[in-house]
N, C-alpha and C positions, 0 to 999 in steps of 0.2 A: 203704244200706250203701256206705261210701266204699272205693274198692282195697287202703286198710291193712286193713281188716278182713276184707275178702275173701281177702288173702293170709293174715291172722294164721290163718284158720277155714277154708282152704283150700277155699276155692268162688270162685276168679278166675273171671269173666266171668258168673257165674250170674245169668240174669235174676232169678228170685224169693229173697228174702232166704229162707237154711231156718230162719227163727225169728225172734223178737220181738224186741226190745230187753231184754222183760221178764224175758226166761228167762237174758240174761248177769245181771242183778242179783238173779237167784235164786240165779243159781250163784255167785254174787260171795258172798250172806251164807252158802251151806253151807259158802263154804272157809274163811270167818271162823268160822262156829258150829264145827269142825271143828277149828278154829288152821291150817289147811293154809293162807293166806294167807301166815302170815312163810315157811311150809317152803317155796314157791314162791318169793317171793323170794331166799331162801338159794341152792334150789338153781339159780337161775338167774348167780344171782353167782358159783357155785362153777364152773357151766360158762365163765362168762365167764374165772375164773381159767385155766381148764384150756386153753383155745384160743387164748386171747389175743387181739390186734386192738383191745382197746381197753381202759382200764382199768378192772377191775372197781370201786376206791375210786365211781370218775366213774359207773360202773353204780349203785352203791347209792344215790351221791348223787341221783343223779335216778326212783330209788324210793325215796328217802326221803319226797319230797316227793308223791306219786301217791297216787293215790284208794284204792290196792292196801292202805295202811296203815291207813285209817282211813275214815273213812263220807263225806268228803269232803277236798276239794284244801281245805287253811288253812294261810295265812303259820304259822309256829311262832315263838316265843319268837326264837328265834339269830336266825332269817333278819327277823324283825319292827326289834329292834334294830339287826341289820347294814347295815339298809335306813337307818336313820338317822343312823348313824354315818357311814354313805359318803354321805348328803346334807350332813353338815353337813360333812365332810372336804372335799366338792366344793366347798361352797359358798364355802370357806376358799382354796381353790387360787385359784378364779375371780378371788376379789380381790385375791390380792396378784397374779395373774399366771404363776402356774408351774402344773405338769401335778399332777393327784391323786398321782400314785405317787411324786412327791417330795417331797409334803408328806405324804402318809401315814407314808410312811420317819422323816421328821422329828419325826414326832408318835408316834410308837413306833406306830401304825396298820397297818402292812404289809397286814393280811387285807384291808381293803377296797381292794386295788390289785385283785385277784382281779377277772372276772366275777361269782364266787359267793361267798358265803359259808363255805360249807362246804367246798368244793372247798380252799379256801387254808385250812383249817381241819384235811382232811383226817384224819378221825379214823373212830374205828369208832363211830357213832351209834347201834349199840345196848348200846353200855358205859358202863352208867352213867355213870361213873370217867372217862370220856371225855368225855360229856357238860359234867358239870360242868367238867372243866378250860377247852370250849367257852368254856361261859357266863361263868369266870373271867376268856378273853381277851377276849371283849367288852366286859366290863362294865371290865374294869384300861383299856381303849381308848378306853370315853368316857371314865373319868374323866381320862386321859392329855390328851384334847382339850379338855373342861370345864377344867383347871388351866391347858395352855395361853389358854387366852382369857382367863382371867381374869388371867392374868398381861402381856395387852397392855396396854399406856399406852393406849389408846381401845378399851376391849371393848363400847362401842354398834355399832364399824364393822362387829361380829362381829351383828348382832341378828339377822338368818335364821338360821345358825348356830346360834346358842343356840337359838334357837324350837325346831329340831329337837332341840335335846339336851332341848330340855323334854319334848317327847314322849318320847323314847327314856326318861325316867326317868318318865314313866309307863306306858309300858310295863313298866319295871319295878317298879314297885312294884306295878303289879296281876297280873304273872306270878312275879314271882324271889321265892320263900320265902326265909325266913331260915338255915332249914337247908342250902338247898341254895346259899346263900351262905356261910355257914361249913363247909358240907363241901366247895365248890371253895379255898376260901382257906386251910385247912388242909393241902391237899397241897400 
């Protein structure tokens, strides 16, 4: 048991662990069989509201992504694509020579200047309605960066670049339904 745990379980300094590993993933599926899983989340964000010190949005975002949600840590859809977009945004800076956040600006890209994805995204991730507009500005982002390359007089110099938009679009095609494309591109 490493010192964050001991403080979170408050047994600092205790030689013997008072319990297993076994018995947090007991108690991990009853607050899920229970739904008490999001209520902890929630009400952990409400306290962060309430005190302040840090921002709650930057709270959620980083349980959004924790094991607290789901039965494991997995890239999601947003963060999978985002990851590729800001490689091939990168990739695009390196060669002509200027910094990501000016060619991101240029390329209508802004969110992947971000560390994160979601952070510069900053939405309420469990509204639907929210969601989707997400995945609207992703996807309106590669295609913003897809049209620019293709509109170079030499779009071989771009060939890592595209590699990754190649991925990013299968990425989406094996996550992003159809519906959930016409119902972000409708609002």
């Amino acid at each position: 048991m490493d010192k964050r745990w001991q403080l979170v379980l408050d047994c600092l300094e205790c030689e013997k662990t008072p319990f297993c590993k076994a018995t947090l993933v007991r108690f991990r599926k009853a607050l899920i069989k229970k739904e008490l899983d999001q209520r902890l989340i929630d009400r952990t964000v409400e306290i962060a509201k309430e005190k302040g010190g840090f921002g709650s949005s930057q709270l959620r975002v980083a349980l959004d992504s924790s094991p607290l949600w789901g039965t494991a840590k997995v890239e999601d859809t947003y963060n999978l694509l985002g990851h590729a977009l800001r490689k091939a945004v990168s990739v695009i800076a390196v060669q002509q020579g200027r910094g990501l956040a000016e060619i991101a600006h240029e390329l209508g890209t802004s969110i992947v200047s971000s560390s994160s994805l979601k952070t510069a995204l900053d939405l309420n991730w469990d509204d639907p309605r929210e969601r989707q507009n997400a995945l609207s500005i992703i996807l309106n982002s590669l295609n913003s960066v897809d049209e620019w390359m293709q509109s170079q007089s030499e779009p071989d110099e771009f060939e890592v670049a595209q590699s990754t938009l190649v991925v990013a679009r299968v990425i989406e095609s094996q996550n992003v339904t159809l519906d959930s494309l016409l119902s972000s591109y409708s609002q």
